[in-house]
C-alpha positions as CSV (number, residue, x, y, z in Angstrom):
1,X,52.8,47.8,0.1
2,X,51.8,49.5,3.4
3,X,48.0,50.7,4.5
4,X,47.1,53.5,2.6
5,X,51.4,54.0,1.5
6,X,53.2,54.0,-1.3
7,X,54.1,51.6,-4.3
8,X,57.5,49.9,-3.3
9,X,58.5,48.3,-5.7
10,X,59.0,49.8,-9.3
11,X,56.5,49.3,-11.9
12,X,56.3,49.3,-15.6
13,X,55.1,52.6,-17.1
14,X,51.2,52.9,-18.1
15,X,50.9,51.8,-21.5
16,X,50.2,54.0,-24.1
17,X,47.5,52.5,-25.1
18,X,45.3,53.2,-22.3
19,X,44.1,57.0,-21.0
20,X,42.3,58.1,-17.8
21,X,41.0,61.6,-17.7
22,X,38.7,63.1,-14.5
23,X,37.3,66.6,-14.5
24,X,36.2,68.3,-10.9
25,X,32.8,69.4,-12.2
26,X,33.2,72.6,-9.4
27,X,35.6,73.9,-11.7
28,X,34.4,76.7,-14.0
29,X,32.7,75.9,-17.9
30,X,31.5,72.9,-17.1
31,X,28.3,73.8,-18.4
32,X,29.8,75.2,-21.5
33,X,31.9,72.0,-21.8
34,X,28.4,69.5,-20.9
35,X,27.2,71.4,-24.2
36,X,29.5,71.0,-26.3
37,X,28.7,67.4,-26.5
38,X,25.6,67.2,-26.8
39,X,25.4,67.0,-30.7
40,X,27.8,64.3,-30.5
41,X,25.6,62.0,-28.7
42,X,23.5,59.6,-30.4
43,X,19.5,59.7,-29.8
44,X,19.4,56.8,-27.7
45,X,22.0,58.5,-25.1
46,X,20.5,61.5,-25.0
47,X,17.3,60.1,-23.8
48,X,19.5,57.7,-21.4
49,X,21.1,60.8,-19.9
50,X,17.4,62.4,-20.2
51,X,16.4,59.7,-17.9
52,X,17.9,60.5,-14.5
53,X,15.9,62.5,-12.2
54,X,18.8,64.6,-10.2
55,X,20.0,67.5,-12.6
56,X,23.5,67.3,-11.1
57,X,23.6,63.5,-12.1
58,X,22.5,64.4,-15.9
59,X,25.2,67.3,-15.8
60,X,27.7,64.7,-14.7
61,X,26.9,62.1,-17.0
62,X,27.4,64.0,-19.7
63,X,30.6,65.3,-18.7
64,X,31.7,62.0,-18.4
65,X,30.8,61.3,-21.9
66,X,32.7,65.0,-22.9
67,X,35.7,63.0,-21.1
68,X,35.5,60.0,-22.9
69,X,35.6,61.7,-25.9
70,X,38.9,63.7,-25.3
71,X,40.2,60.6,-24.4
72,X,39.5,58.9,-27.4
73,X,40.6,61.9,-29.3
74,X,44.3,61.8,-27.2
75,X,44.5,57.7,-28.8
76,X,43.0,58.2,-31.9
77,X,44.9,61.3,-32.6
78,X,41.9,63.0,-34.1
79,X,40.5,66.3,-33.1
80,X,37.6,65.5,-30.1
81,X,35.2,67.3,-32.1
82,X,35.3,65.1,-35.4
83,X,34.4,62.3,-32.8
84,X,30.9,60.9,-32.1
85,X,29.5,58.5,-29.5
86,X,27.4,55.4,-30.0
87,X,25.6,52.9,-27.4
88,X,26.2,49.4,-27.5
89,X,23.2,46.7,-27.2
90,X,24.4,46.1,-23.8
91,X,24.8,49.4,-22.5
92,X,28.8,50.1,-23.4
93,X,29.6,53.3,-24.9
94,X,32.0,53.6,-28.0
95,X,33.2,56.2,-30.9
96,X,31.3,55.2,-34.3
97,X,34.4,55.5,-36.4
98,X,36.5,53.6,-34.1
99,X,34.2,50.7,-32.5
100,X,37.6,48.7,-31.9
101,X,38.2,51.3,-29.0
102,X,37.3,50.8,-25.7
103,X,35.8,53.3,-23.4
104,X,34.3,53.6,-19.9
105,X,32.9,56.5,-17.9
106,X,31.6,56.7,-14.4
107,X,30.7,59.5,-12.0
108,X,30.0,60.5,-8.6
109,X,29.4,63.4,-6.7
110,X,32.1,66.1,-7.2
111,X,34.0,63.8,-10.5
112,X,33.3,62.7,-13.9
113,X,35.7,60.0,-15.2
114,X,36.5,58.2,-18.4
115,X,38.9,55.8,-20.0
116,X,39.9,54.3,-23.0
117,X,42.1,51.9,-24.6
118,X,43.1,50.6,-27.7
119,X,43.8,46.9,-28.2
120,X,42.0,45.2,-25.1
121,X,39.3,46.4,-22.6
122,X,39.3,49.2,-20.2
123,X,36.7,50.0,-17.1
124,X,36.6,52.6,-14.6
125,X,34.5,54.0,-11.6
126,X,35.1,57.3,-8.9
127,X,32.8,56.3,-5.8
128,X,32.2,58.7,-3.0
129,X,34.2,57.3,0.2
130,X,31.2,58.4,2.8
131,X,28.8,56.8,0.5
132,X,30.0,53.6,0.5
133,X,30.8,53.9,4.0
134,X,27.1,53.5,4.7
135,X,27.2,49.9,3.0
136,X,27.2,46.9,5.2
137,X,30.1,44.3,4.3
138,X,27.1,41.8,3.0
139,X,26.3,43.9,-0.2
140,X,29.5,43.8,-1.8
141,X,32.4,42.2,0.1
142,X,33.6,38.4,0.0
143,X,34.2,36.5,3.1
144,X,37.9,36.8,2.2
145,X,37.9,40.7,1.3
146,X,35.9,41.4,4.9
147,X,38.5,38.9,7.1
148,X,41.5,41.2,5.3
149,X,40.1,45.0,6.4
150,X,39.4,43.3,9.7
151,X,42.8,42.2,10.2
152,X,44.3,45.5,9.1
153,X,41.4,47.8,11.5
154,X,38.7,50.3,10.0
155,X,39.5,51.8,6.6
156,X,36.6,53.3,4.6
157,X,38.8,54.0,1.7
158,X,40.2,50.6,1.3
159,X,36.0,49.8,1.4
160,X,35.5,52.5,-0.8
161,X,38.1,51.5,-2.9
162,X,37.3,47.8,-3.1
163,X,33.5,49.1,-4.7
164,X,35.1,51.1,-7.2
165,X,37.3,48.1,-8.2
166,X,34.5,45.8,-8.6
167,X,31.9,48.4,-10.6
168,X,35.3,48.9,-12.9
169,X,35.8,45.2,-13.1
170,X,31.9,44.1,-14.4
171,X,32.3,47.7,-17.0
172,X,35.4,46.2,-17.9
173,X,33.8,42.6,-19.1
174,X,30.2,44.5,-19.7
175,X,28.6,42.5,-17.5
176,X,27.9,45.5,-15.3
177,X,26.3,44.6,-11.6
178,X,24.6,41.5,-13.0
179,X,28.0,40.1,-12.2
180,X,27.2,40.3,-8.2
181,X,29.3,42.4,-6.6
182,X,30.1,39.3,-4.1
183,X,31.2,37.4,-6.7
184,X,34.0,39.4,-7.6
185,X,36.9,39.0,-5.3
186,X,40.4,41.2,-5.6
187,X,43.6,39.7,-4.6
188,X,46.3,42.4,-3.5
189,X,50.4,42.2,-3.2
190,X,49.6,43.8,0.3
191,X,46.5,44.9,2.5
192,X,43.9,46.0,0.2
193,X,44.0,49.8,0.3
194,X,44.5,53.1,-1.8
195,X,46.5,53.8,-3.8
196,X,47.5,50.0,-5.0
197,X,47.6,47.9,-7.6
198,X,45.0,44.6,-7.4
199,X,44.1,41.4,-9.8
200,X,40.9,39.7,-9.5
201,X,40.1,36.1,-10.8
202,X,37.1,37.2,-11.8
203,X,38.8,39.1,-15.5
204,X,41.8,39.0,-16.4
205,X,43.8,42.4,-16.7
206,X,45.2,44.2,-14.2
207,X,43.5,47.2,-12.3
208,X,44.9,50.3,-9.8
209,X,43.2,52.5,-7.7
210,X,43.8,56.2,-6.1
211,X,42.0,58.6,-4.3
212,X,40.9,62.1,-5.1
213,X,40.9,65.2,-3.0
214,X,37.8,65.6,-1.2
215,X,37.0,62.1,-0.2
216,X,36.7,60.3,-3.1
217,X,38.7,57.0,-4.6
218,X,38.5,56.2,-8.1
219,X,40.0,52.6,-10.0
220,X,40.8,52.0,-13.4
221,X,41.2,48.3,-15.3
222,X,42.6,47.3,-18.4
223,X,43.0,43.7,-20.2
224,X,46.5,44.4,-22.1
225,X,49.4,46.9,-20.5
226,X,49.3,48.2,-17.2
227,X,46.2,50.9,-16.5
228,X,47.0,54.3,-15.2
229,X,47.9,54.7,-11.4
230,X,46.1,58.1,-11.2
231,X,43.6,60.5,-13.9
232,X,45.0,63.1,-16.3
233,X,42.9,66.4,-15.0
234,X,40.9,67.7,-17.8
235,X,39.9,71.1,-17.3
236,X,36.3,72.4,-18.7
237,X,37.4,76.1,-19.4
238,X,38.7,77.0,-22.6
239,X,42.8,77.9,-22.6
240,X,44.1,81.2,-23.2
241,X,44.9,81.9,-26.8
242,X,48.8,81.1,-26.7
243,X,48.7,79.1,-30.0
244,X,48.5,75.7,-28.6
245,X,45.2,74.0,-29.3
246,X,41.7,75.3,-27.9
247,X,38.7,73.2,-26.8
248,X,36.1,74.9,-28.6
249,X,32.2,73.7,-28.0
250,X,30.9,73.2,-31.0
251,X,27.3,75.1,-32.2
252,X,26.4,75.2,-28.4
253,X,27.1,78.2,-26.3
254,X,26.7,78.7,-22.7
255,X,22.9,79.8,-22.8
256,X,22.4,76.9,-24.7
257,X,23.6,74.3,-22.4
258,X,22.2,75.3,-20.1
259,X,18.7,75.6,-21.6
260,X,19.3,71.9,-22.6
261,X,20.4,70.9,-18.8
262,X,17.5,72.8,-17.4
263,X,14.1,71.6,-20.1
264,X,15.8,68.0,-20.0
265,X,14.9,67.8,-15.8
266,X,11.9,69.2,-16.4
């Protein structure tokens, strides 16, 4: 694999089993579509999401939750709204009548992201390329991740992209960043970089990563069957009324969502 190319060789395709969905949270209804799931939340998530001071970061974290629970619905076969979310003890998000299911969500700036997978683990972060760009190589790189970008020259998405590995490794094992991000080292078939393919010692599984429009790199891990080499875009505004299937929101409307967004940063 080159810098910043392409896959060479040819690689199995993603399991079935596993589902990465992203939403660009510029695009239209994403307010209608943050509250929509709001009654599908349990109590102790919506005062988690309640929690964060920026009102962009609550909008986002609950689309990240709306995500995860289309992408359940795409495995489980069952309508998104019939779903609801629980919290785990530890932190780990999951749908009450399927607790066997694993999801992940993360978010950042301009993205929401989720994944899920039946029959092992999944994790997954989006990270802001300039933000992590900011990072010195102490806080998060091993000796032998920082000799690698130095041999290949300056790349703030293959440091960008090495962050989002590591956050979707510790969601992955639940161990979140009480892992230490230094303590979790990827080894690649080539120079570290977007879009590859990476394995750490850390977990097993297998993990990719890609980058989004706009400056942003996102990587996805699973335990069992080879993860997703890029999201499925999921858009927030209803479809037209062709027959096929409509995301509806549930008893919220627009002017209720957004009376939730506003009172909950209040």
């Amino acid at each position: 694999m080159t810098w910043g190319g392409t896959i060479a060789a040819v690689r199995a395709a993603p399991s079935p089993s596993s589902l990465f969905l992203a939403c660009d949270l510029r695009a239209p209804g994403v307010e209608e579509a943050a509250g929509a799931i709001l009654g599908r939340l349990s109590a102790a998530d919506l005062e988690r999401v309640a929690r964060l001071r920026a009102p962009a970061d609550r909008t986002r974290s609950v689309m990240a939750r709306w995500l995860a629970l289309h992408a359940a619905s795409r495995l489980l076969e069952r309508p998104w709204t019939s779903l609801r979310l629980g919290r785990r003890p530890r932190g780990g998000l999951y749908v009450t009548a399927q607790p066997s299911l694993s999801l992940s969500v993360a978010h950042s700036g301009r993205y929401a992201v989720a994944a899920a997978a039946l029959g092992g683990r999944v994790g997954v972060d989006v990270e802001q390329v300039a933000r992590v760009a900011a990072l010195p190589d102490s806080a998060f790189l091993t000796p032998a991740e920082s000799s690698a970008l130095a041999l290949t020259g300056p790349s703030p998405d293959g440091r960008a992209a090495l962050w989002a590995l590591k956050e979707a490794a510790t969601k992955l094992t639940g161990e979140g960043l009480r892992a230490g991000m230094r303590h979790v080292g990827f080894q690649w078939s080539g120079p570290p970089g977007t879009p590859g393919f990476a394995r750490t010692p850390y977990t097993p599984g297998a993990f990719t990563t890609c980058s989004l429009p706009g400056g942003y790199v996102s990587a996805v891990g699973v335990t069992a069957g080879t993860p997703p080499t890029a999201p499925v875009f999921l858009s927030a505004t209803p479809p037209p009324n062709t027959g096929a299937e409509r995301t509806t929101f549930g008893k919220y409307d627009a002017e209720d969502a957004e009376a939730y967004i506003r009172l909950s940063i209040e």
